[in-house]
N, C-alpha and C positions, 0 to 999 in steps of 0.2 A: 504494500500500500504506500503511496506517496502523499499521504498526509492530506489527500483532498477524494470525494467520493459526488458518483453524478448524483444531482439535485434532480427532479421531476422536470426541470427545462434541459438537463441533460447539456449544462455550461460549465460544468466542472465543481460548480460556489453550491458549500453545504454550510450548514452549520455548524459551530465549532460541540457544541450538544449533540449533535445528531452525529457527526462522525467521531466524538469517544462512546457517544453511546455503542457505536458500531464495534468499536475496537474493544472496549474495556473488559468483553468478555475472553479473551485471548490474545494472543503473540499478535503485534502491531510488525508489521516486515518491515517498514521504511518511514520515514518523516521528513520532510523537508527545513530548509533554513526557517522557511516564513512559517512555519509552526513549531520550530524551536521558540522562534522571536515572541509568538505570541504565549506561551510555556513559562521563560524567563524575561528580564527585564535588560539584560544585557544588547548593546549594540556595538558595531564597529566603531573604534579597531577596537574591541575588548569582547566581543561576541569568540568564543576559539573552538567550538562546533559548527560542521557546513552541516551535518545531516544526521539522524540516526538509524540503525537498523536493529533489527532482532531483539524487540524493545517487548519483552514481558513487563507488563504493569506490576508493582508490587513485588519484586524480583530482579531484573537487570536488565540492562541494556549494552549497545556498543554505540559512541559518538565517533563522527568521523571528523575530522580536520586535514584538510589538504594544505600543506605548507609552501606557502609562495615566495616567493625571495622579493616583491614587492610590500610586504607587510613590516610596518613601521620598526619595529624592534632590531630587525636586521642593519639598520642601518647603523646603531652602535654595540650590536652584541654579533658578532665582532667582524669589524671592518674585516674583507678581506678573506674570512673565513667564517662564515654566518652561521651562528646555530641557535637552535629556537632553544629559548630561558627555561631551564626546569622550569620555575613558579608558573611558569605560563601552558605547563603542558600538567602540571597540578591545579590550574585553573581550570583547566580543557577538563579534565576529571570530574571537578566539582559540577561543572554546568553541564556533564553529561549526568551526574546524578540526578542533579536540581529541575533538570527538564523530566525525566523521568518521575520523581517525587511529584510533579504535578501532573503528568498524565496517568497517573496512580489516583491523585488523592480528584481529577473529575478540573472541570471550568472554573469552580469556588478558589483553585489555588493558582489558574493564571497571572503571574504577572506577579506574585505574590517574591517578596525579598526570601533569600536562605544564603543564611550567614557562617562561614565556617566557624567550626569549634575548637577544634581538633583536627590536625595533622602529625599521624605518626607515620615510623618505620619508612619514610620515603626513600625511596632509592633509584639512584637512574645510572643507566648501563650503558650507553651507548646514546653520541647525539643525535640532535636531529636539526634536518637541515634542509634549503628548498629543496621541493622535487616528493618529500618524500609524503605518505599518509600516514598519517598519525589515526590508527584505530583503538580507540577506548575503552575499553570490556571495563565495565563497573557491575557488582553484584553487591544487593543490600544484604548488610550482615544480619541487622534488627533496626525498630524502629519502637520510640516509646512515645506516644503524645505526638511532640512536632518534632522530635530532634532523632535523626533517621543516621545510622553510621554505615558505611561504604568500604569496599574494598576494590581497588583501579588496577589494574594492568593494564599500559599502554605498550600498544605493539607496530611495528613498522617492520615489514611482509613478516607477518609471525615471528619475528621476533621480539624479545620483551627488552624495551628503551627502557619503560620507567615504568613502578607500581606506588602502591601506599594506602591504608588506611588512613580514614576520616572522618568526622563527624560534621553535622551541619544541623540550623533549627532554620527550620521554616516561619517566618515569622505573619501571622493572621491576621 
């Protein structure tokens, strides 16, 4: 699924209701940017998901991030030799959770802030640099209330760059 489902005028434009209503009972295949956008509150240059796929509700997903060597950061981390920021590919993490956490929790949490808590155990293996895809595997550990903990493994062709647990609250 690409995040949009035909309407009775068969234009493409549904409701943001009517297609989690579609999804929420199972595995969501695909999403697009402009339903990440509407998910979280994030925009460019600080949005660091283009898309997600294989998005179990209430369980995990993968965010995708295509790394472009026109994106702001390159330009001083590091002249010459570009590699995209850990913090920024543990950002990409969180806002693959955070978009997730709201197509879990339904429409009432779009757009809604979630703030990190917690960041343990990070670790990164190997840069990343334009060219490459940055794929996300996030799976929730537990969630109590509003405050939901995650565990990331980012990979670029199956390889593991960077992982880490994390916590986050969703704030109502």
């Amino acid at each position: 699924m690409d995040g949009t489902t035909q309407n009775d005028a068969g234009d493409g434009t549904v409701s943001a209701e009517r297609t989690l209503a579609a999804e929420i009972g199972g595995r969501i295949e695909r999403i697009d940017v402009l339903r990440i956008m509407a998910a979280i509150p994030h925009r460019y240059p600080f949005l660091m998901i283009d898309r997600m796929v294989d998005i179990v509700p209430n369980e995990s997903a993968v965010g995708i991030k295509n790394v472009t060597f026109n994106e702001p950061h390159f330009q001083g981390h590091f002249p010459g030799t570009p590699v995209m920021p850990g913090v920024l590919i543990i950002e990409a993490m969180a806002q693959t959770a955070a978009a997730l956490v709201v197509l879990t929790l339904g429409d009432q949490a779009e757009g809604k802030l979630v703030y990190f808590m917690t960041i343990e155990n990070a670790k990164f293996r190997r840069p990343v640099v334009p060219g490459d895809q940055l794929r996300i595997h996030v799976e929730k550990e537990r969630n109590r209330g509003n405050v939901w903990k995650f565990r990331a493994v980012a990979r670029v062709e199956e390889v593991s760059v960077a992982e880490a647990t994390y916590s986050a609250m969703i704030m109502r």
